[in-house]
C-alpha positions as MATLAB code, in Angstrom:
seq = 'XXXXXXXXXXXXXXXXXXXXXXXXXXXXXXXXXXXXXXXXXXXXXXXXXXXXXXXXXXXXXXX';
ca = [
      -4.552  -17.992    8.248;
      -5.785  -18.104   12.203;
      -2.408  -19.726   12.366;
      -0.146  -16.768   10.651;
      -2.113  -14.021   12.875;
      -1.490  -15.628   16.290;
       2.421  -16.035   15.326;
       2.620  -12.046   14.214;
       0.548  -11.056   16.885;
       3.111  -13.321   19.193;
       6.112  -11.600   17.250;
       5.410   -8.131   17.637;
       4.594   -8.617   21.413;
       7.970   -9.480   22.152;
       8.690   -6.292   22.380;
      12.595   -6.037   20.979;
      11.529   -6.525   17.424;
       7.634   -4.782   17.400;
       9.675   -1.587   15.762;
      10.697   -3.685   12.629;
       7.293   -5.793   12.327;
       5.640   -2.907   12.671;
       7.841   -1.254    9.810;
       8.077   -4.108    7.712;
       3.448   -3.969    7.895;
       3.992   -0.288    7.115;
       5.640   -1.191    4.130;
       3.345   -3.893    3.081;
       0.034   -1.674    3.481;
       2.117    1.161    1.199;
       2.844   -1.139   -1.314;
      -1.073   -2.584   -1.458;
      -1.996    1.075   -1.482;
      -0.050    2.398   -4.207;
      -0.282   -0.979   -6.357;
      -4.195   -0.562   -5.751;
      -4.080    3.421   -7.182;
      -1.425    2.111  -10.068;
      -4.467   -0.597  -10.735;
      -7.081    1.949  -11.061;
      -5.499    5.048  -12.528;
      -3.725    2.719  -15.495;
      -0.326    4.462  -14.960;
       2.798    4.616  -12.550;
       3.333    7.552   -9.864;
       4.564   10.461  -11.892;
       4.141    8.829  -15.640;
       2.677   10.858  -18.181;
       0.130    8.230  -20.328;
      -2.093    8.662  -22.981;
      -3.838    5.314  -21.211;
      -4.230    6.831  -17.842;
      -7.496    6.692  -16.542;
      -7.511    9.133  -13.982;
      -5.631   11.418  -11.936;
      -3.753   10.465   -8.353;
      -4.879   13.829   -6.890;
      -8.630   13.418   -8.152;
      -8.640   16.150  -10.825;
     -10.966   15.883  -13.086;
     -11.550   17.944  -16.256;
     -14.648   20.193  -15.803;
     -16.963   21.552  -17.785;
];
């Protein structure tokens, strides 16, 4: 693992390609993100489910 950090940290010193390691860890964390909210709301972005656990936006019915 020690091994894969020094080479990234190596590659996106180098200066000419830093803009597309830093877009392709962009995407990466976005992707972990939004797999992590599909994980705990128990639905897709924008799918209506009768399983859905919660909402994306944090509603929450009140009393």
């Amino acid at each position: 693992m020690t091994d894969d950090r020094m080479a990234l940290i190596e590659l996106i010193e180098k200066g000419a390609d830093s803009d597309l390691v830093r877009e392709l860890l962009a995407f990466a964390a976005d992707r972990m993100m939004e797999l992590e909210v599909e994980a705990r709301t128990g639905a897709l972005a924008g799918v209506r489910s009768p399983d859905r656990l919660t909402q994306r936006n944090g509603y929450r019915d009140r009393a």
